[in-house]
MARBA-87044 format. One record per residue (C-alpha): z, y, x. Coordinates in pm, 1 decimal. Layout:
BEGIN
        pz        py        px
         Z         Y         X
...
END
This chain:
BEGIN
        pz        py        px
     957.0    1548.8    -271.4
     622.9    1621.4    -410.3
     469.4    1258.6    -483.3
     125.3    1339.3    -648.1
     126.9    1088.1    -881.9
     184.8    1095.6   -1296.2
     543.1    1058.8   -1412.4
     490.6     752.5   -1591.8
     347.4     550.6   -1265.9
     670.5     583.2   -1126.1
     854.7     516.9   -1387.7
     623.4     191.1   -1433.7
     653.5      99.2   -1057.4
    1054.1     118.1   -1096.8
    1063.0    -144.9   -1338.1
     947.4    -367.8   -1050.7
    1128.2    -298.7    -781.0
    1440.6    -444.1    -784.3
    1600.7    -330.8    -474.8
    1520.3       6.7    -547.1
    1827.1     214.2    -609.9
    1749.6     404.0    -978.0
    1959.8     741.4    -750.4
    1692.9     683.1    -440.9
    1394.8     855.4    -436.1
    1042.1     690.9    -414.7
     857.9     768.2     -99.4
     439.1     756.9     -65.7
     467.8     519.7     187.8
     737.6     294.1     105.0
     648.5    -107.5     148.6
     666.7    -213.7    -187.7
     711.1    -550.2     -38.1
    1072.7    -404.7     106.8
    1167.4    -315.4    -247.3
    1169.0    -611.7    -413.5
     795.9    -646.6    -513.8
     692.4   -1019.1    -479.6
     357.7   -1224.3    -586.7
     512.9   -1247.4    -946.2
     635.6    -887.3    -956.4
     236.1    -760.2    -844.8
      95.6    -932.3   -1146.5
     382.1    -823.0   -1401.1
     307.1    -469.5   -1250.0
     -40.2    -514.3   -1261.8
     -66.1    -556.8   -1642.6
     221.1    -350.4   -1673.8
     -39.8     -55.7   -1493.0
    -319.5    -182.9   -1681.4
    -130.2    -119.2   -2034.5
      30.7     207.5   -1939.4
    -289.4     379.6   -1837.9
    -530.8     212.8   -2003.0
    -744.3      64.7   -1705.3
    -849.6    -242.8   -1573.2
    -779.3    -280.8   -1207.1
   -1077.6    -531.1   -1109.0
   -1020.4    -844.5    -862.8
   -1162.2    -636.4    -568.8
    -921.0    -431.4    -594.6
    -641.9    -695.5    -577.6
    -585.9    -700.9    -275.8
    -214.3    -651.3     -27.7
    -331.8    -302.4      80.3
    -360.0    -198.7    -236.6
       2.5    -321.6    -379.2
     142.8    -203.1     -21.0
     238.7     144.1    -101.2
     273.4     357.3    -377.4
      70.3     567.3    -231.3
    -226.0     364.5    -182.9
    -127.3     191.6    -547.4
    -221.7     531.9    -714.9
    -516.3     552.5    -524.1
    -619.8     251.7    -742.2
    -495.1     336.8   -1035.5
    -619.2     735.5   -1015.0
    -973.7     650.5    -948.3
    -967.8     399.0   -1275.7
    -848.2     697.4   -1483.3
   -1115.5     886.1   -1337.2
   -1392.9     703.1   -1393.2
   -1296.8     679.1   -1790.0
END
């Protein structure tokens, strides 16, 4: 499956999701939520994210859409590497 995203996201994102299987594959539009991602998992990820690509996600853009997916999580993330 063709995700879109850089290598390293997912391989960041993995790190907090718990319940998913390292064998499964990562869909766009998997709830993160479902995976194991909980309030203290979003802000480990968040710096985690911030480190790895060198971006800071502002507080507008903390919000549950944003962390739903990880689709709509590299939304976030790509436009911060694009506006470096």
């Amino acid at each position: 499956m063709q995700t879109g995203w850089d290598p390293q996201f997912e391989k960041v994102l993995r790190e907090h999701l718990p319940l998913l299987n390292a064998d499964h594959t990562l869909s766009p539009d998997a709830a993160l939520s479902g995976l194991g991602l909980d309030s203290l998992a979003s802000v480990q990820l968040l710096v985690s994210l911030e480190e790895a690509f060198e971006v800071a996600i502002p507080d507008e853009m903390l919000t549950p859409e944003n962390f739903a997916t990880p689709s709509s999580l590299w939304t976030v993330v790509e436009s911060l590497r694009e506006r470096r």
